[in-house]
MMTF fields as JSON, N, C-alpha, C and O atoms, coordinates in Angstrom:
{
  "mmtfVersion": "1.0.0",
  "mmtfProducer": "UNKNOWN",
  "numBonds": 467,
  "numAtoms": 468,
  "numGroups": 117,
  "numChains": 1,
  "numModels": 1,
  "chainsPerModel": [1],
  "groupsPerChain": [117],
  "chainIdList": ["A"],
  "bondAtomList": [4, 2, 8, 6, 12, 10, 16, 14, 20, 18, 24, 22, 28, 26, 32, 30, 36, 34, 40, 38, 44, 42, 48, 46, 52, 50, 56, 54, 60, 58, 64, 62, 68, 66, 72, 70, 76, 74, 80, 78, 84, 82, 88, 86, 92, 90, 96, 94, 100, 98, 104, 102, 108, 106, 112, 110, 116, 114, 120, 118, 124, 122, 128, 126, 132, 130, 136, 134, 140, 138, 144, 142, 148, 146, 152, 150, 156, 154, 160, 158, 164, 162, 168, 166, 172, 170, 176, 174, 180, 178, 184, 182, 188, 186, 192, 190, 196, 194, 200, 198, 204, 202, 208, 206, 212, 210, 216, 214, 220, 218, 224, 222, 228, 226, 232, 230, 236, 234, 240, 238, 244, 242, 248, 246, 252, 250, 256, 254, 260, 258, 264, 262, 268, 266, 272, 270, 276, 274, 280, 278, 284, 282, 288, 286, 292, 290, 296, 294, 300, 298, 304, 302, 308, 306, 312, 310, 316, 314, 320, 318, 324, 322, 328, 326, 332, 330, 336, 334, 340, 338, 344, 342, 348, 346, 352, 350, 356, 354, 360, 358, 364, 362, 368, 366, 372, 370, 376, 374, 380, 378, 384, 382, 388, 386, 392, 390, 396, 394, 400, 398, 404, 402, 408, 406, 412, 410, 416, 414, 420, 418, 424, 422, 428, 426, 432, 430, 436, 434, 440, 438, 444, 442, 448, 446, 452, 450, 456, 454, 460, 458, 464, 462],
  "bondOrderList": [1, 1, 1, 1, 1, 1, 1, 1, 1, 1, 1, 1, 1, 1, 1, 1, 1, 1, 1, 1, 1, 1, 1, 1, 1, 1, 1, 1, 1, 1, 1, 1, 1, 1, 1, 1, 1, 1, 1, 1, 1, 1, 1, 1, 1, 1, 1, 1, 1, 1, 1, 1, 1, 1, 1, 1, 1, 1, 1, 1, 1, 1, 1, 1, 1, 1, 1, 1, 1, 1, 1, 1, 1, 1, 1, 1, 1, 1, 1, 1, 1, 1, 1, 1, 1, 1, 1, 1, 1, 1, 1, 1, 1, 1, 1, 1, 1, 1, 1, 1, 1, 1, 1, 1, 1, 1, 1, 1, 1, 1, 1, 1, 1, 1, 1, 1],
  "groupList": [{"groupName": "UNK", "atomNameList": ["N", "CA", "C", "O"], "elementList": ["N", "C", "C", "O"], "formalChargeList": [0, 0, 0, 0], "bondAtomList": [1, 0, 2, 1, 3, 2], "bondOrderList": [1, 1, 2], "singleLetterCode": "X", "chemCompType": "L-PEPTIDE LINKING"}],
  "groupTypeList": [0, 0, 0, 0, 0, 0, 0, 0, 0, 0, 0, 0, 0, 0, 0, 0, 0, 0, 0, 0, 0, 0, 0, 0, 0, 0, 0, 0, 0, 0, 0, 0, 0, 0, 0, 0, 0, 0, 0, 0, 0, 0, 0, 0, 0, 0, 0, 0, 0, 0, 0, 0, 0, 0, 0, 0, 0, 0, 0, 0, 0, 0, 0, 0, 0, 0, 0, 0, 0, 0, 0, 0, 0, 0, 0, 0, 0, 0, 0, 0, 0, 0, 0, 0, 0, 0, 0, 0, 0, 0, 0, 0, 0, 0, 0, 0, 0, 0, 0, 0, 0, 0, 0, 0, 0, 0, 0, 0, 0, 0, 0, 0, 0, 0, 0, 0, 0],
  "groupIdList": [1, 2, 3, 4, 5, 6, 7, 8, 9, 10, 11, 12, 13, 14, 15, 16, 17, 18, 19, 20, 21, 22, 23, 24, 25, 26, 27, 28, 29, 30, 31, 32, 33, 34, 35, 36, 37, 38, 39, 40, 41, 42, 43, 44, 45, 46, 47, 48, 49, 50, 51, 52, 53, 54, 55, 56, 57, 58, 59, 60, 61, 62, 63, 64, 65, 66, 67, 68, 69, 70, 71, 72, 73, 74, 75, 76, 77, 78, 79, 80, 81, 82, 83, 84, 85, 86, 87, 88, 89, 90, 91, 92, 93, 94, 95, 96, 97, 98, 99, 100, 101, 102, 103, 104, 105, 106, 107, 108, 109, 110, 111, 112, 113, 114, 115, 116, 117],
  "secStructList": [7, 7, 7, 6, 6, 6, 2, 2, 2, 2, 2, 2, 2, 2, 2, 6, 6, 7, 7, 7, 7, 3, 3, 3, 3, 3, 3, 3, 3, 7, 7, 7, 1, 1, 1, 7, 7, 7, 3, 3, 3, 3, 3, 3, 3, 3, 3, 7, 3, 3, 3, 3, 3, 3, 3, 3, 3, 3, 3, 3, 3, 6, 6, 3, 3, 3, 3, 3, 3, 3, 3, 3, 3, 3, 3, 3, 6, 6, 7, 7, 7, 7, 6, 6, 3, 3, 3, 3, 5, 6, 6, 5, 7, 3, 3, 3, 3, 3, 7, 7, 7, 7, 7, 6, 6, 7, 7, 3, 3, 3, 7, 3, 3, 3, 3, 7, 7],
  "xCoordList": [-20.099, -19.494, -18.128, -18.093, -17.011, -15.977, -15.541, -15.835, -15.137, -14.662, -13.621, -12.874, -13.244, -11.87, -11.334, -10.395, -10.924, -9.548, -9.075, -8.01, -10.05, -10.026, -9.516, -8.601, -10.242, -9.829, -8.366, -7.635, -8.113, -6.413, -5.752, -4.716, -6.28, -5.309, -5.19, -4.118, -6.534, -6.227, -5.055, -4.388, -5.417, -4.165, -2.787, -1.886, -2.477, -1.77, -0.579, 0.589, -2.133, -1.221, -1.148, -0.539, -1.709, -1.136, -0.092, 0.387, 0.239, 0.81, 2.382, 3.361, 2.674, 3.975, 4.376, 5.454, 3.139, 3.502, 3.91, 4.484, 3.945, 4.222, 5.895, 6.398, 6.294, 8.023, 8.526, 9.689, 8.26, 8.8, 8.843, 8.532, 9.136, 8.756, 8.748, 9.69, 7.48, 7.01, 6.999, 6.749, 7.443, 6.963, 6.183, 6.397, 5.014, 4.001, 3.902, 3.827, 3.899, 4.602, 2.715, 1.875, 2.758, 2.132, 2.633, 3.529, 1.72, 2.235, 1.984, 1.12, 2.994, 2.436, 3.236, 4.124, 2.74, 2.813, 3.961, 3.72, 4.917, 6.03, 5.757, 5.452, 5.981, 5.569, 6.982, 7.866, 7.359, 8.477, 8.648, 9.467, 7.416, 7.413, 6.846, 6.439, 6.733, 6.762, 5.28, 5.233, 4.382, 3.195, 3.201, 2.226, 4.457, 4.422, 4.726, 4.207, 5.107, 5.923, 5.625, 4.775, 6.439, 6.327, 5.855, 5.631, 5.687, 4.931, 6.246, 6.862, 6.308, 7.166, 6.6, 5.529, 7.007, 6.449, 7.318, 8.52, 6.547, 6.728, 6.436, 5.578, 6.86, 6.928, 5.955, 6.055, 4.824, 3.798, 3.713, 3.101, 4.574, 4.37, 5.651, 6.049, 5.772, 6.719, 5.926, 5.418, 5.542, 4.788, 5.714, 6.666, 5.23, 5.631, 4.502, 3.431, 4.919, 4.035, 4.624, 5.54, 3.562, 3.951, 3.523, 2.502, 4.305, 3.757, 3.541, 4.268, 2.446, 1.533, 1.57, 0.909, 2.35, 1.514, 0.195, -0.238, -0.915, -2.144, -2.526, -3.593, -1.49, -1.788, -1.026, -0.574, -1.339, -0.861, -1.746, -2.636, -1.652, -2.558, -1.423, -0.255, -1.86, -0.78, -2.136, -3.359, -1.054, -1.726, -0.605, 0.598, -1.513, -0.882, -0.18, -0.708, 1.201, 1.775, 2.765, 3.275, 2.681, 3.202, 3.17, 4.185, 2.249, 2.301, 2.809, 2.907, 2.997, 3.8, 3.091, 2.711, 2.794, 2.116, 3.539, 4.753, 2.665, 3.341, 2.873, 1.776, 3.842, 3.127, 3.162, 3.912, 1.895, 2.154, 2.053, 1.935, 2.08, 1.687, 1.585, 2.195, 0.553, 0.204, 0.513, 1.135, 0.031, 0.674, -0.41, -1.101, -0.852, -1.046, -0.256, 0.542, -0.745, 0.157, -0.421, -1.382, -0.031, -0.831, -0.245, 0.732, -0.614, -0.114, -1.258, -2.476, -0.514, -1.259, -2.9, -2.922, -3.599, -5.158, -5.004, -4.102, -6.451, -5.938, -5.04, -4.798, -4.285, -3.311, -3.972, -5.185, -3.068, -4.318, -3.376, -2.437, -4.341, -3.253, -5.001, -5.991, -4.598, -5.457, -5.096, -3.896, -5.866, -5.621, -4.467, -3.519, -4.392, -3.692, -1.932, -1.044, -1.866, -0.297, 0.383, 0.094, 1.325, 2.334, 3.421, 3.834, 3.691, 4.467, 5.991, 6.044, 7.064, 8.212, 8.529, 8.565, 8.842, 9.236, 10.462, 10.434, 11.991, 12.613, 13.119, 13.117, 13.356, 14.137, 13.104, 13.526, 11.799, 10.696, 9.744, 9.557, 9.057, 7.872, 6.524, 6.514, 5.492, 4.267, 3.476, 4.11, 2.23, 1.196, 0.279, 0.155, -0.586, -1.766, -2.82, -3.079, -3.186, -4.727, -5.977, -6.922, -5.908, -7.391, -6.851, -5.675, -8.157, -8.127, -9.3, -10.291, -9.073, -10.954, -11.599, -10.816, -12.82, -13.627, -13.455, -13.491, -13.326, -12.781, -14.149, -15.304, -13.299, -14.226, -14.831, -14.398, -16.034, -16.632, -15.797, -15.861, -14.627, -13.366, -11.805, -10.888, -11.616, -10.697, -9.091, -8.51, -8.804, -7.562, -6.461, -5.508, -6.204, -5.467, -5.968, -7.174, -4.776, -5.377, -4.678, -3.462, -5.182, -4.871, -5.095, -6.102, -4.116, -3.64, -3.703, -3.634, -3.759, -3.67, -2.367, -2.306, -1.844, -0.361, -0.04, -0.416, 0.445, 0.678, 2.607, 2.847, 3.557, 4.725, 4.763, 4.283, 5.28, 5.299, 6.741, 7.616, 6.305, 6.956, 7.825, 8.653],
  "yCoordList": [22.754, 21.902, 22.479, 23.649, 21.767, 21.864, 22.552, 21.83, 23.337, 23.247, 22.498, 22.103, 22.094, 21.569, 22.222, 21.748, 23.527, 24.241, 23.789, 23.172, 24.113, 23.952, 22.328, 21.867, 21.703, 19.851, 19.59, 18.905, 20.559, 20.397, 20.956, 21.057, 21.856, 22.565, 21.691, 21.503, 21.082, 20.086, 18.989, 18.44, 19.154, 17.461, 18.032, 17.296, 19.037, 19.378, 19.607, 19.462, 20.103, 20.39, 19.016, 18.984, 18.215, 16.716, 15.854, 14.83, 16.707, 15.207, 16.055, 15.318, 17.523, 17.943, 17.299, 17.376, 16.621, 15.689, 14.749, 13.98, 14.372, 12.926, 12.499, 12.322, 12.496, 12.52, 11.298, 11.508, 10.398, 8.663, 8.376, 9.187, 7.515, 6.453, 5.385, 4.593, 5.244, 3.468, 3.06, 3.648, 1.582, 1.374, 0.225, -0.642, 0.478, -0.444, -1.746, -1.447, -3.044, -3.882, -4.515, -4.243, -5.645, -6.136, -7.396, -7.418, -8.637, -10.07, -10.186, -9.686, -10.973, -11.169, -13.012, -13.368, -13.701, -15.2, -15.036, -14.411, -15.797, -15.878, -17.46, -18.264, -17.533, -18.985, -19.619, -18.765, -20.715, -21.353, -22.585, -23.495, -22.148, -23.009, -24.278, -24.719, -25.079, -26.36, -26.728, -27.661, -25.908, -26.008, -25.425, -25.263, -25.12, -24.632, -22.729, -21.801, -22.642, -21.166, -20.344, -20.662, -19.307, -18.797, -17.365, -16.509, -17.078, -15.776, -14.817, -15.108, -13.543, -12.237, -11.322, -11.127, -10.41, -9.056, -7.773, -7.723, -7.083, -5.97, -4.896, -5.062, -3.686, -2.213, -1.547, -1.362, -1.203, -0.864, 0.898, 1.613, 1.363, 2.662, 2.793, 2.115, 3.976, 4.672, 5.75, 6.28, 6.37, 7.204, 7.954, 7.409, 9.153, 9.758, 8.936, 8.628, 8.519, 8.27, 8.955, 9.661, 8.313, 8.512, 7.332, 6.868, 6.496, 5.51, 5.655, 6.132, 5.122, 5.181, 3.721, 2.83, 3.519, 2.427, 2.209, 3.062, 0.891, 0.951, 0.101, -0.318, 0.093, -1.113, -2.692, -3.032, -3.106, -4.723, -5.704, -5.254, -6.679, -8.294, -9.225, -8.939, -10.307, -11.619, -12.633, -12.666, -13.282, -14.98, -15.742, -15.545, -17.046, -18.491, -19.052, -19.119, -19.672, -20.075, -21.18, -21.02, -22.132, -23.473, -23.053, -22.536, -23.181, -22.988, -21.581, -21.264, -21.137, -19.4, -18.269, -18.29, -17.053, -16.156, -15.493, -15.513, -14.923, -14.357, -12.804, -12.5, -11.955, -10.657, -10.131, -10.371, -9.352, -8.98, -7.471, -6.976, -6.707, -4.852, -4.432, -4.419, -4.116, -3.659, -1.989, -1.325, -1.528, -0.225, 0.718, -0.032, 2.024, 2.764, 3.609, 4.493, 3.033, 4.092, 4.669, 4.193, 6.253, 7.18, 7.609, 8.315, 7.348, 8.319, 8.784, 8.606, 9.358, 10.824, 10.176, 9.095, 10.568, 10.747, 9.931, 9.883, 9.057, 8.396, 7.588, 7.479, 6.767, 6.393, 5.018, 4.809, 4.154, 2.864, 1.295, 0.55, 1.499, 0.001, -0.913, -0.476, -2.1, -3.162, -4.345, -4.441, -5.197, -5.856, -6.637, -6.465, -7.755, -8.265, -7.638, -8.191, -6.276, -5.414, -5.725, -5.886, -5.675, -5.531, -4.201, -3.741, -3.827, -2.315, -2.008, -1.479, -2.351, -2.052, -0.724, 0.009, -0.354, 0.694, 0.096, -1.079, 1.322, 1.812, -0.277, -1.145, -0.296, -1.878, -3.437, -4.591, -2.987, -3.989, -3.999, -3.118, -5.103, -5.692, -5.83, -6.609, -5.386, -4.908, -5.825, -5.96, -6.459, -6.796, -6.053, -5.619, -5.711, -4.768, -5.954, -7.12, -5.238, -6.093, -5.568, -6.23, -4.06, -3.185, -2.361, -2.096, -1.856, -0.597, 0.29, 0.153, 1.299, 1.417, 2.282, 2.887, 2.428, 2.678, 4.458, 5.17, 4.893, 6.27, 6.935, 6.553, 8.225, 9.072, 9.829, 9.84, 10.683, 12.059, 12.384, 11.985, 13.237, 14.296, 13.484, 14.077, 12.565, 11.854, 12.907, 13.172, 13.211, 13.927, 13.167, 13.773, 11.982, 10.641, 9.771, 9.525, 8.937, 7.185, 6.393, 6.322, 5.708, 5.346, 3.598, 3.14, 2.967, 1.68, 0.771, 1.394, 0.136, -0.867, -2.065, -2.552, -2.178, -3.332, -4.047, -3.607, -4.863, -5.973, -6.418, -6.773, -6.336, -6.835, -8.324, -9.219, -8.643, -9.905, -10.408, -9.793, -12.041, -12.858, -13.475, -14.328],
  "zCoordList": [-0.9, -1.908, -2.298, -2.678, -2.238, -2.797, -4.202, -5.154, -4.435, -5.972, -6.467, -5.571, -7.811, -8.051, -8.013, -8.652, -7.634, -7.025, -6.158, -6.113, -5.052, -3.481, -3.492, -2.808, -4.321, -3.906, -3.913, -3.197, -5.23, -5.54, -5.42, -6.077, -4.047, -3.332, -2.102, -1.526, -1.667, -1.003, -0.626, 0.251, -2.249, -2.302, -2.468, -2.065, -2.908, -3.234, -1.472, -1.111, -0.841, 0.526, 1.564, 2.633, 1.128, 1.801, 1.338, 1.827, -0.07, -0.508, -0.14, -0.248, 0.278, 0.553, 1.997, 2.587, 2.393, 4.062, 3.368, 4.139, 2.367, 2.258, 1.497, 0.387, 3.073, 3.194, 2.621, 2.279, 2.424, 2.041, 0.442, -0.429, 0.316, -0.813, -1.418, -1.471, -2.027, -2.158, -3.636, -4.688, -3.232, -5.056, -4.64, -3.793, -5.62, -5.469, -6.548, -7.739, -6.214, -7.182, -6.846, -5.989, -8.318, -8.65, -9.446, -10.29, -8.911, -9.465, -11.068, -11.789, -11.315, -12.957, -12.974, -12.2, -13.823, -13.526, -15.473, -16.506, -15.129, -16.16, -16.147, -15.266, -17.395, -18.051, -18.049, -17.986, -18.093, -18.301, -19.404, -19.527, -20.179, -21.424, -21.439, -22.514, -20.207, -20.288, -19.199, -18.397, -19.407, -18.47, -17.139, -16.405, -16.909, -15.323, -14.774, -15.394, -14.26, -13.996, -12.607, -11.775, -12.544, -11.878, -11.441, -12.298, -9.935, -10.19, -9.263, -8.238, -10.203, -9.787, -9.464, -10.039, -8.487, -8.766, -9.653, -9.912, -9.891, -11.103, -10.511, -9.644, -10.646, -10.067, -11.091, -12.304, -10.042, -11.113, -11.051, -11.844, -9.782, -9.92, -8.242, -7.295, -8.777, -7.129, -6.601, -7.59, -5.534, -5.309, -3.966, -3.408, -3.674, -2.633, -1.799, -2.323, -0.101, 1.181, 2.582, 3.005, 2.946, 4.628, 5.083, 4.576, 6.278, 6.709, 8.549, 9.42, 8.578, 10.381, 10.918, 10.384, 11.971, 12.671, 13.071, 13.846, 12.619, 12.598, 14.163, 14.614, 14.559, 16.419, 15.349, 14.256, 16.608, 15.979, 16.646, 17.369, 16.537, 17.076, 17.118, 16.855, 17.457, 17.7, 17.133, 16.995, 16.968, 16.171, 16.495, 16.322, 17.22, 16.89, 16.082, 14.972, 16.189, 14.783, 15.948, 17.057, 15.119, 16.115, 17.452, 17.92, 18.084, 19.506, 20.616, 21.801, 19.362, 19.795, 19.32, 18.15, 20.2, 20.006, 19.06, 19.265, 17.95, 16.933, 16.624, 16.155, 16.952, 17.23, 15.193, 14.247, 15.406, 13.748, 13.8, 14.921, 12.798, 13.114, 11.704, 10.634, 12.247, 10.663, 10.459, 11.287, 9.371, 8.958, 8.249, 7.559, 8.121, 7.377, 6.444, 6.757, 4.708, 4.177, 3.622, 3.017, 3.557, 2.896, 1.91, 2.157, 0.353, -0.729, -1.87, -1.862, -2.715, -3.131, -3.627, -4.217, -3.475, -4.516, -5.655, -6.492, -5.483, -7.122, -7.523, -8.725, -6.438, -6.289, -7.283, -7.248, -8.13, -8.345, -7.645, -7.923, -6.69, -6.289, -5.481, -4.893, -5.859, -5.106, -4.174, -3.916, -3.662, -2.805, -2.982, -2.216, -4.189, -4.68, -4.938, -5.587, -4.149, -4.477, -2.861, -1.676, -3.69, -2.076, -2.142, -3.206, -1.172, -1.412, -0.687, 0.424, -1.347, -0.803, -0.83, -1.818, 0.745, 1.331, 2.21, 2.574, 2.669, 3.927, 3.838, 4.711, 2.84, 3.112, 3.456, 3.53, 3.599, 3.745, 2.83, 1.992, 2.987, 1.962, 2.498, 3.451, 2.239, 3.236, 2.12, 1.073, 2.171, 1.648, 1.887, 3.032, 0.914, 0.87, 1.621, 1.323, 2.503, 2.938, 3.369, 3.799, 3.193, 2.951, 2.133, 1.884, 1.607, 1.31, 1.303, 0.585, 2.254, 2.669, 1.6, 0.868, 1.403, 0.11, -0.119, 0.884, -1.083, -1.173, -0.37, -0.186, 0.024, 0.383, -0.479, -1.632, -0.104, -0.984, -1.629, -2.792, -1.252, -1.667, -1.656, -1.087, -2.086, -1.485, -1.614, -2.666, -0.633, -0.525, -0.547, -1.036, -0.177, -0.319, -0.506, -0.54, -0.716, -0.937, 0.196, 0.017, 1.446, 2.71, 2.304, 1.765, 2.642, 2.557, 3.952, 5.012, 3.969, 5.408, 4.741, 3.613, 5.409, 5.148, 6.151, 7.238, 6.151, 7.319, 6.844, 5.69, 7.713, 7.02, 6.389, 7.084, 5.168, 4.357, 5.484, 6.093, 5.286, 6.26, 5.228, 5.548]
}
């Protein structure tokens, strides 16, 4: 069994890999007074990452194979972001579309992203 030293020495020594950085935005719906409005995103946090290519797939889209690639991003432990976030990094806009279930010891928080179209 781990101690909390050891865990946060752990993290401590992954998160100095983690060369990048993200800000993780989240929608919020702005009213426009008159029954209707719109939805923005909001910067709910910046974090140090690292980002991994996860492979890619293709999908159909009018008759044309449409290549897509998704992404792993890794930032620190505890990180709080959910499905519903999208994460601008390096000049692009990624949509969150996993996030796999923490581990025992979680030393990071590992993201799955797909680029926003």
């Amino acid at each position: 069994m781990l101690t909390a030293d050891e865990l946060a020495s752990m993290r401590d020594t992954m998160n100095d890999s983690l060369a990048g950085t993200a800000v993780v935005q989240t929608s919020t719906w702005v009213s426009d007074g008159g029954g209707g409005g719109t939805t923005s995103w909001v910067a709910a946090g910046t974090y140090d990452c690292r980002v991994t290519p996860a492979g890619g797939f293709e999908q159909d889209q009018g008759d044309r194979v449409q290549p897509e690639t998704e992404y792993i991003f890794t930032l620190p432990a505890l990180t709080t972001i959910d499905e519903d976030a999208q994460i601008v990094y390096g000049g692009g806009t990624y949509d969150v579309i996993a996030i796999p279930s923490p581990r025992t010891f979680e030393v990071s928080r590992r993201v799955q992203v797909k680029v926003r179209k």
